[in-house]
Every structure is written in structure tokens, then in C-alpha cells.
LOSE-676688 format. One record per residue (C-alpha): chain; residue number from 1; x, y, z. Coordinates in nm, 2 decimals, decimal comma. Layout:
{c: A&k: NUM&px: X&py: Y&pz: Z}
...
//
This chain:
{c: A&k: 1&px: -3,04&py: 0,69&pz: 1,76}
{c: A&k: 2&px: -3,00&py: 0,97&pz: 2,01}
{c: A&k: 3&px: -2,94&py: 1,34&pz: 1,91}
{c: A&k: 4&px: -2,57&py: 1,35&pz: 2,00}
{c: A&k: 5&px: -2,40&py: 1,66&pz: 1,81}
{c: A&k: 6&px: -2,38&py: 1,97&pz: 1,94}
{c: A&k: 7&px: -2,46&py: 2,05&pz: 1,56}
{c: A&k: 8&px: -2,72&py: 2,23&pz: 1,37}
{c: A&k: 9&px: -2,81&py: 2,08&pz: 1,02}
{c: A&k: 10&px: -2,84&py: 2,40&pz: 0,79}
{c: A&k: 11&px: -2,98&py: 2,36&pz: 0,40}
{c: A&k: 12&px: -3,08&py: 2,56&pz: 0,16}
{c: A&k: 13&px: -3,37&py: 2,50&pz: -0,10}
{c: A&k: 14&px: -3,61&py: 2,61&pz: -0,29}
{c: A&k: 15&px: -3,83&py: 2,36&pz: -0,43}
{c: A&k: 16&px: -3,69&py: 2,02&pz: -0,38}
{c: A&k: 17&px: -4,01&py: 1,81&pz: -0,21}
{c: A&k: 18&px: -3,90&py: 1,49&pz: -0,38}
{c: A&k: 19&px: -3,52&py: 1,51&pz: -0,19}
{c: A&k: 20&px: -3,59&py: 1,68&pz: 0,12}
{c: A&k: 21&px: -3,84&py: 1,44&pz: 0,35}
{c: A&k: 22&px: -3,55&py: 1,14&pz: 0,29}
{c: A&k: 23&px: -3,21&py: 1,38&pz: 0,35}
{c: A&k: 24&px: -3,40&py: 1,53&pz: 0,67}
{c: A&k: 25&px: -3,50&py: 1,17&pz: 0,81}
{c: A&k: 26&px: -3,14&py: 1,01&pz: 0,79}
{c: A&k: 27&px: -2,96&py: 1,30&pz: 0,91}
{c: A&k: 28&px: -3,19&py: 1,44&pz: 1,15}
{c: A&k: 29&px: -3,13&py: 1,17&pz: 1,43}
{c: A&k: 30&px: -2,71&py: 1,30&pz: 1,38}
{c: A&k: 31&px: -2,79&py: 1,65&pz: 1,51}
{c: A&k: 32&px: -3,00&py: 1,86&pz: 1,75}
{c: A&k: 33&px: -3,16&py: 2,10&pz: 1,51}
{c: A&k: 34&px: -3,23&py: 2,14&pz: 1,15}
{c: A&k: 35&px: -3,24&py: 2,45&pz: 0,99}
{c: A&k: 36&px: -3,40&py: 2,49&pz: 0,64}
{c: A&k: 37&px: -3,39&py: 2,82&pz: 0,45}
{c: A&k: 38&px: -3,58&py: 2,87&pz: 0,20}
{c: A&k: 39&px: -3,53&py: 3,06&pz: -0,09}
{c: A&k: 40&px: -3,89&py: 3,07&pz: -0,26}
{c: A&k: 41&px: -4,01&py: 2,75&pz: -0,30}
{c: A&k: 42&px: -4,32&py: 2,67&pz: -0,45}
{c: A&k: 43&px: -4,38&py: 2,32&pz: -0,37}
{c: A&k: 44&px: -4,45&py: 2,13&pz: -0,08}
{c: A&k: 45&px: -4,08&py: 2,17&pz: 0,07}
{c: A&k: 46&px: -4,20&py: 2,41&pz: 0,33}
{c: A&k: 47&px: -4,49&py: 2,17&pz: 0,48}
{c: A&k: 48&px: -4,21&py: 1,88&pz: 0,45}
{c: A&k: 49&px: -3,95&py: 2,06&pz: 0,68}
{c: A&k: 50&px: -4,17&py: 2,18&pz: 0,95}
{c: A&k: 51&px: -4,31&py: 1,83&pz: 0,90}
{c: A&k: 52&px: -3,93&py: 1,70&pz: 1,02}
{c: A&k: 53&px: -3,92&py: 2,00&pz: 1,31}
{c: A&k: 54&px: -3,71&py: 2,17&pz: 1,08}
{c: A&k: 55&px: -3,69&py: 2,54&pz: 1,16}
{c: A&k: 56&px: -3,77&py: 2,77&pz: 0,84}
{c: A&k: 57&px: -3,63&py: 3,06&pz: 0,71}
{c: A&k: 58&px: -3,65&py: 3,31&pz: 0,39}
{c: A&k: 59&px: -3,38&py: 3,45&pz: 0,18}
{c: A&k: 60&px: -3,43&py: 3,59&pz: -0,14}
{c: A&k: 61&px: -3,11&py: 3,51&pz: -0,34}
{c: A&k: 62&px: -3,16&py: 3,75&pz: -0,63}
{c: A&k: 63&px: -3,13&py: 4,05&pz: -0,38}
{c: A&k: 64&px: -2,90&py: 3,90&pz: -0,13}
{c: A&k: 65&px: -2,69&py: 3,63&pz: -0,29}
{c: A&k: 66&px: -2,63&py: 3,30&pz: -0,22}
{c: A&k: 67&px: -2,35&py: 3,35&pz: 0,04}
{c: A&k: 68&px: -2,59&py: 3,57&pz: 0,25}
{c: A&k: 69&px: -2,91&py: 3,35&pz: 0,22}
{c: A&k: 70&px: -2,68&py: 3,05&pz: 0,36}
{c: A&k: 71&px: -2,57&py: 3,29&pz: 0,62}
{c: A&k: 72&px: -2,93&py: 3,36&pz: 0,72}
{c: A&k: 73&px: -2,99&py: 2,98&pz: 0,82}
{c: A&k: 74&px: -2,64&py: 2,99&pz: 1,03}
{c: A&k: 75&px: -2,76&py: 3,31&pz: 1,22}
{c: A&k: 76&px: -3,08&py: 3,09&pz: 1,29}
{c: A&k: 77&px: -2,89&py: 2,83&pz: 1,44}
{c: A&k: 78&px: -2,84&py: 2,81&pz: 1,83}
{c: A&k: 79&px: -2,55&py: 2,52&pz: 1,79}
{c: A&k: 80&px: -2,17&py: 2,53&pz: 1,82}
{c: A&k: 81&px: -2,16&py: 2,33&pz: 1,52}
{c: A&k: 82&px: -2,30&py: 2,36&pz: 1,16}
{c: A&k: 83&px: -2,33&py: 2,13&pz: 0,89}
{c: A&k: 84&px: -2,42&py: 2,23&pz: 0,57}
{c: A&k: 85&px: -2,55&py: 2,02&pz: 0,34}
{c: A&k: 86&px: -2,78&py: 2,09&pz: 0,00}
{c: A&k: 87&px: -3,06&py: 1,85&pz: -0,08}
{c: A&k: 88&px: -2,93&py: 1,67&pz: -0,37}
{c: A&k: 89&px: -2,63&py: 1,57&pz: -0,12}
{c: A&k: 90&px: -2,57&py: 1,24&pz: 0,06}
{c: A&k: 91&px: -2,39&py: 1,23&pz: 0,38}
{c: A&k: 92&px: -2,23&py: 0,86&pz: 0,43}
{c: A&k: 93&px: -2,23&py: 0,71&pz: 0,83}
{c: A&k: 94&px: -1,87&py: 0,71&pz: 0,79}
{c: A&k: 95&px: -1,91&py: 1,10&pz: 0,73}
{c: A&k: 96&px: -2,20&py: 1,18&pz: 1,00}
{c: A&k: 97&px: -2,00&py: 0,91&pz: 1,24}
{c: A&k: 98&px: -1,68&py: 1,14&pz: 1,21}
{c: A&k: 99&px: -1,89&py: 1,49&pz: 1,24}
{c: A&k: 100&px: -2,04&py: 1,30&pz: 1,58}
{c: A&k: 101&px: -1,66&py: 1,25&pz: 1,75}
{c: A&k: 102&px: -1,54&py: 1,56&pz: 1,60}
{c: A&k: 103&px: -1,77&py: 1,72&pz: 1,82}
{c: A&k: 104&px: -1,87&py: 1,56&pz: 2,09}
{c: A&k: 105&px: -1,53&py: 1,38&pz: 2,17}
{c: A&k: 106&px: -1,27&py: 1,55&pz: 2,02}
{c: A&k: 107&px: -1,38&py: 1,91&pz: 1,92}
{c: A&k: 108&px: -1,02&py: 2,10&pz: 1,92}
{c: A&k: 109&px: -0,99&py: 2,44&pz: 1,98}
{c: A&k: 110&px: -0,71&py: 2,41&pz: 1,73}
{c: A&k: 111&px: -1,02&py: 2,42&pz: 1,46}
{c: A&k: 112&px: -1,31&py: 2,66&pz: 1,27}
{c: A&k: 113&px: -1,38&py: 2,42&pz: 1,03}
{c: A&k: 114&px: -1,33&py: 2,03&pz: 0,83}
{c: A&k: 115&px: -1,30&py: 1,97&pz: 0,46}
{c: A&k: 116&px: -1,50&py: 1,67&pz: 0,33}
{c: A&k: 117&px: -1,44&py: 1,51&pz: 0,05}
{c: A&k: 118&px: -1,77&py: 1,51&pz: -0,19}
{c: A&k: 119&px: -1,77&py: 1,25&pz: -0,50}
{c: A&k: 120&px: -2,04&py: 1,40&pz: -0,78}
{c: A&k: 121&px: -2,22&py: 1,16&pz: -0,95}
{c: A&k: 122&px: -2,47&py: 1,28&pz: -1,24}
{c: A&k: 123&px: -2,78&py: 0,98&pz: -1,33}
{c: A&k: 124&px: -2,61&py: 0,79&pz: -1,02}
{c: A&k: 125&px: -2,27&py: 0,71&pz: -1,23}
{c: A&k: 126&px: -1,94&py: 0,90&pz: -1,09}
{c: A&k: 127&px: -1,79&py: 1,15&pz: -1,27}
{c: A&k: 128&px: -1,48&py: 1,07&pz: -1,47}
{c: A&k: 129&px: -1,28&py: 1,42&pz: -1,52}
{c: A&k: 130&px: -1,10&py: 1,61&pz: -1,26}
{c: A&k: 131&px: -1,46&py: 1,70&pz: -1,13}
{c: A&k: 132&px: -1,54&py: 1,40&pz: -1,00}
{c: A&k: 133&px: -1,39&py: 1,42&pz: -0,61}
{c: A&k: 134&px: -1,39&py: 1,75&pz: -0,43}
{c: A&k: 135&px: -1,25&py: 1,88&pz: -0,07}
{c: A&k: 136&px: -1,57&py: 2,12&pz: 0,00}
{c: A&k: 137&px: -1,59&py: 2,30&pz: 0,38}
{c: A&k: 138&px: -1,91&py: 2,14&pz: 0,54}
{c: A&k: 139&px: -1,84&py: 2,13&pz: 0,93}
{c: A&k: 140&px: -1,78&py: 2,46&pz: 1,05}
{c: A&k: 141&px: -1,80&py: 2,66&pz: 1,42}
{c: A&k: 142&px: -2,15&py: 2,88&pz: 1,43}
{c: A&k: 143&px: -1,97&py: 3,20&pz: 1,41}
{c: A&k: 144&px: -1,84&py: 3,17&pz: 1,06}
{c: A&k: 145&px: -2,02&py: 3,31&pz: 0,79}
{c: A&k: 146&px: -2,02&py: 3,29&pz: 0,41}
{c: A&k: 147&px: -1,87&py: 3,58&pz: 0,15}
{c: A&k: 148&px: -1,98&py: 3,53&pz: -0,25}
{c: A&k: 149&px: -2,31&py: 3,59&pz: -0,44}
{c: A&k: 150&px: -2,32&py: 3,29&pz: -0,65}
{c: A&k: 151&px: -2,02&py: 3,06&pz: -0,57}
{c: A&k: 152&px: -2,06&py: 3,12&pz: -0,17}
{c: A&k: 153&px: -1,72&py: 3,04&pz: 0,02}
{c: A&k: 154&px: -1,62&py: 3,06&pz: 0,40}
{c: A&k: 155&px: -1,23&py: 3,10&pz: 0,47}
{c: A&k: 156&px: -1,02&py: 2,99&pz: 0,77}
{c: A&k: 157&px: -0,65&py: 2,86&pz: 0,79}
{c: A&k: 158&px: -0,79&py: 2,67&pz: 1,12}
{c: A&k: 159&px: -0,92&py: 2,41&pz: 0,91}
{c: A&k: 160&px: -0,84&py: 2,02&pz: 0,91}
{c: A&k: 161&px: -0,97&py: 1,74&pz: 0,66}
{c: A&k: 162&px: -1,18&py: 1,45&pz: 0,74}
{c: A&k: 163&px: -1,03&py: 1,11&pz: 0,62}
{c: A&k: 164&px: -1,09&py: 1,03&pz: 0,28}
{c: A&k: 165&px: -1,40&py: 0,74&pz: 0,33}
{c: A&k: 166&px: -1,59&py: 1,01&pz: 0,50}
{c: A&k: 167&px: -1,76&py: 1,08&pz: 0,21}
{c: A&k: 168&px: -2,06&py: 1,40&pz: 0,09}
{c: A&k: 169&px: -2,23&py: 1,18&pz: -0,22}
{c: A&k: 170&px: -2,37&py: 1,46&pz: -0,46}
{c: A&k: 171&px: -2,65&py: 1,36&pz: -0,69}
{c: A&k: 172&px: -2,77&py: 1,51&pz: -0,99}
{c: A&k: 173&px: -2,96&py: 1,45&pz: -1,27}
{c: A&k: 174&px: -2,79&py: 1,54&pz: -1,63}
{c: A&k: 175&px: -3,14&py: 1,77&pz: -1,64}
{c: A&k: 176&px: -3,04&py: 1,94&pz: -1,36}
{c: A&k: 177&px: -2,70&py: 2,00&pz: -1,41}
{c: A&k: 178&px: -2,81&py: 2,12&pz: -1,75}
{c: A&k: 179&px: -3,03&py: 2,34&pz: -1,58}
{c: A&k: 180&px: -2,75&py: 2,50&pz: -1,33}
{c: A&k: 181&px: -2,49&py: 2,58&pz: -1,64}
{c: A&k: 182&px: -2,79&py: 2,76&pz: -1,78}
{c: A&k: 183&px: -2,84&py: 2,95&pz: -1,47}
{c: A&k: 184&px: -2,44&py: 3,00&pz: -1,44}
{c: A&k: 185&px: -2,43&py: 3,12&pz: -1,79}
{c: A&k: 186&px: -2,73&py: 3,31&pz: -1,75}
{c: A&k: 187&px: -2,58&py: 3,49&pz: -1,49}
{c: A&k: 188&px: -2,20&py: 3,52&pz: -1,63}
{c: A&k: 189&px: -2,38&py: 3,68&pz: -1,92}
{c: A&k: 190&px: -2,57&py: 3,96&pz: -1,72}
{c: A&k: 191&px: -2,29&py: 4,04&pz: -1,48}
{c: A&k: 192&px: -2,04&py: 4,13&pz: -1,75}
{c: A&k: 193&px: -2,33&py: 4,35&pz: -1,97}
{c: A&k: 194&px: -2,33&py: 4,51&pz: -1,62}
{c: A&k: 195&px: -1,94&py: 4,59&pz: -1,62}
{c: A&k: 196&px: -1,93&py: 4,69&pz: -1,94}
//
């Protein structure tokens, strides 16, 4: 499959080896460049991008936040278009079909960015709470940028959404989401010793 999408593939890691190589070889034929920013990985998820002609960058979260470190990546990118995606995410073709005629054949000037819909799924088995489906901004014009420390956002009221098949499948292990409420609580826990 040709590189069609005026679109730069932007993710941010930091030691995640065992998911990267796959995301980066099915989604890197959808886009002309792949940005990878790393945030202080140990492993081999460095070697692996630059392996897939991935472009790396550093961003040290604890100083900068997550919304900056993303925004590092999207400041590396020379595309009209990002997509960001996080290694334990799955784009569907429905979803990477729609980003390609979004912006190679319909691309309105009416629009900064598209909502997706994103289905979580911990040990491969949907969720079954109001968590389980998601609209999440993951196509958005190269000039945006993300505000937050931990729970990064980007804002526009130019926005449209994507049809509902056009899936983002999120994976996670219940060890891993046990080990991002840690890190949430963890962090809820220091910022409001810090306030008081």
C-alpha cells in the first residue's frame, strides 16, 4: 500500500518494545511519517522505531507534562495532518480508511480536528460500564497543540466526528491498568500535599 496521507503518525512511549514493532508496521503504510517520542525508555523501543524510519524524540514528562511531551512530537512533524495514537491502541481499516479520505479527498477547511470513537478492552474482553466506548480527538491539523500535565487535551469547536465503525481499539492488561491507577493516585496524592 502506498503512503497516501498527508499525515504524520505521532506516539508517545516509553518502554513498550513488545507493542510498538506491530502498531508501527500496520499503520505506517497509512501515513508519510512517523514520529515517536520518547519519554525515557529503557528497552529496545528506541532501536525498534528507527528500525520502522520512525523519527525520535525526548520529553521528560516529570518536568514538562504529558501535554507538552505530546506536543514535542507534533512540533517534529512536517505534515498537515496528525494522528495520534498510543501503543496499546488499535486503529481499525475502517478508522485509517476514513483518516485517508478525510485528507486526501475531502480535507474541509470547515475543520481542526475529528473525534473517534475508542472501545477499551482490558485482557481483550470489552468493558461493560460507561467506560467502555469513548469519543477521544485523534486527527487533528499540525498547528494544534495540547494544554494539561497528566490528562493532556486539545480544544477546538471546528471539530467533526468520524462515523461510529471507525473504530481506535484500546488494549490493556488488568496489570497495566492496575499500574496507571497507581500512577494516577500516586500523583492525585502529591499534587494536593502540594496545595495544601
Amino acid at each position: 500500500m502506498a503512503r497516501r496521507a498527508n499525515v504524520a503518525l505521532c506516539i508517545m512511549v516509553k518502554n513498550e518494545e513488545a507493542l510498538l514493532g506491530p502498531l508501527l508496521e500496520y499503520v505506517g503504510p497509512w501515513v508519510k511519517e512517523v514520529i515517536v517520542t520518547d519519554t525515557g525508555s529503557t528497552d529496545a523501543t528506541i532501536r525498534i522505531a528507527r528500525q520502522y524510519g520512525a523519527a525520535v524524540v525526548h520529553a521528560d514528562v516529570e518536568e514538562a507534562g504529558f501535554g507538552e511531551a505530546r506536543n514535542k512530537g507534533i512540533i517534529a512533524a512536517t505534515q498537515p495532518w496528525i494522528l495520534i495514537i498510543d501503543a496499546d491502541e488499535w486503529p481499525t481499516i475502517e478508522m485509517l480508511s476514513f483518516i485517508e479520505w478525510f485528507t486526501r479527498d475531502y480535507c474541509s477547511d470547515d475543520f481542526d480536528a475529528v473525534y473517534f470513537t475508542r472501545e477499551n478492552r482490558i485482557d481483550g474482553q470489552p468493558l461493560n460500564d460507561d467506560r467502555a466506548r469513548e469519543l477521544t480527538f485523534r486527527l487533528m491539523r499540525g498547528y494544534m497543540r495540547y494544554e494539561g500535565w497528566l490528562s493532556e487535551q486539545t480544544f477546538t469547536d471546528r471539530s467533526c466526528e468520524a462515523p461510529k465503525n471507525c473504530l481506535l481499539l484500546h488494549y490493556k492488561t488488568s496489570e497495566r491498568q492496575a499500574r496507571q491507577d497507581a500512577f494516577y493516585r500516586d500523583y492525585a496524592e502529591r499534587h494536593v500535599l502540594e496545595l495544601a
